[in-house]
N, C-alpha and C positions, 0 to 999 in steps of 0.2 A: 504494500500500500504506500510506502515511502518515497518509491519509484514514478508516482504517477505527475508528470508532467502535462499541462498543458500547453498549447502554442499559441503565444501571442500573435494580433495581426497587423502588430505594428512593431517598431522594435522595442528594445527591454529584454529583460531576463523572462523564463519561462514561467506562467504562474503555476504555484507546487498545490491549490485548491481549487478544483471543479467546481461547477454550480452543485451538481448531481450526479451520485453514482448508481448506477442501477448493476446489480450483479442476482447470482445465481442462488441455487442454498448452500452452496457452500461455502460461503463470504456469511453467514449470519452467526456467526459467534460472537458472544457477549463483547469480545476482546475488540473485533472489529467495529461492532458498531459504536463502542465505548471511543473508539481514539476517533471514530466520524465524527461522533458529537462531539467529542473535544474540540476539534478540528473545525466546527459550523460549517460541516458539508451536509448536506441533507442527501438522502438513502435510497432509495427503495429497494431490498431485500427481502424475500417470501424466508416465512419462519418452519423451520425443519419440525417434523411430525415430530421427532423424538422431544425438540423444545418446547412442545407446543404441548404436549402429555404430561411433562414437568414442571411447568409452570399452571398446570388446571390442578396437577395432583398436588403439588404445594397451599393451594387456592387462596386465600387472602396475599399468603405472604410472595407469590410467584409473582405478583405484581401484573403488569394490564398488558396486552399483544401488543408487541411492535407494529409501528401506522405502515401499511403496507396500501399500494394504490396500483390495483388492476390495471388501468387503461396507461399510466405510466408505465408499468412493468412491461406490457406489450412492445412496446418499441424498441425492448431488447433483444426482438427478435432480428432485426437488423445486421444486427454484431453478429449472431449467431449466422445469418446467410453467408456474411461476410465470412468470418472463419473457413465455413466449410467450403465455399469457393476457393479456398486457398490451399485446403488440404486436399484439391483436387492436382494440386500439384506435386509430385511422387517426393524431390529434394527437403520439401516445406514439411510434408508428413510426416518424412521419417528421419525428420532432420539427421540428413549426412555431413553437413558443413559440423568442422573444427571447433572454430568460434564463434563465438555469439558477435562479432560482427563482422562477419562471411552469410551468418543466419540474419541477421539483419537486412543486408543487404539484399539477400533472397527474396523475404517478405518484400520490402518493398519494389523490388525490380514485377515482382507478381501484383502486387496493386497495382502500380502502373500500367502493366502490361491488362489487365483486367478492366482500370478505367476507360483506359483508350480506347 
């Protein structure tokens, strides 16, 4: 999570806070969404069944469901098309490249080539 840059569209450094992160369940541990709120990133993260039985079974003290928004959530379907048109690429899937910026360079030589 420390890694996630933004890009400016003017110059300056890159800003290190999103508007919004939308991710998977497996991004929804306590720990995660504790350093978003630190952080004043606002979330959308679907809450795991097994959290979601433990905090009913706890009941008063499990405290109230994380605020989760359906029709926000949907548009991370997006990301997901995107991925998987890229693991259409044999290199990208089963990353053969060395280093992570040989792999780099891959992903983005495949976006490109995908935009165009």
């Amino acid at each position: 999570m420390k890694a996630i840059r933004v890009p400016r569209t003017g110059p300056g450094r890159p800003r290190t806070r999103p508007d919004h992160v939308l991710g998977d369940k497996s991004y929804s541990s306590k720990a995660i969404r504790a350093w978003l709120r630190r952080k004043g990133i606002a979330h959308t993260i679907p809450e795991r069944a097994d959290q979601a039985r433990n905090r009913v079974r706890r009941g008063s003290r499990g405290g109230r469901p994380p605020a989760f928004d359906r029709e926000v959530y949907k548009h991370r379907n997006v990301v997901e098309r995107c991925f998987n048109r890229l693991k259409q690429w044999r290199g990208i899937a089963t990353r053969y490249d060395k280093t992570a910026q040989s792999y780099e360079a891959a992903v983005t030589l495949a976006a490109l080539l995908m935009w165009a």
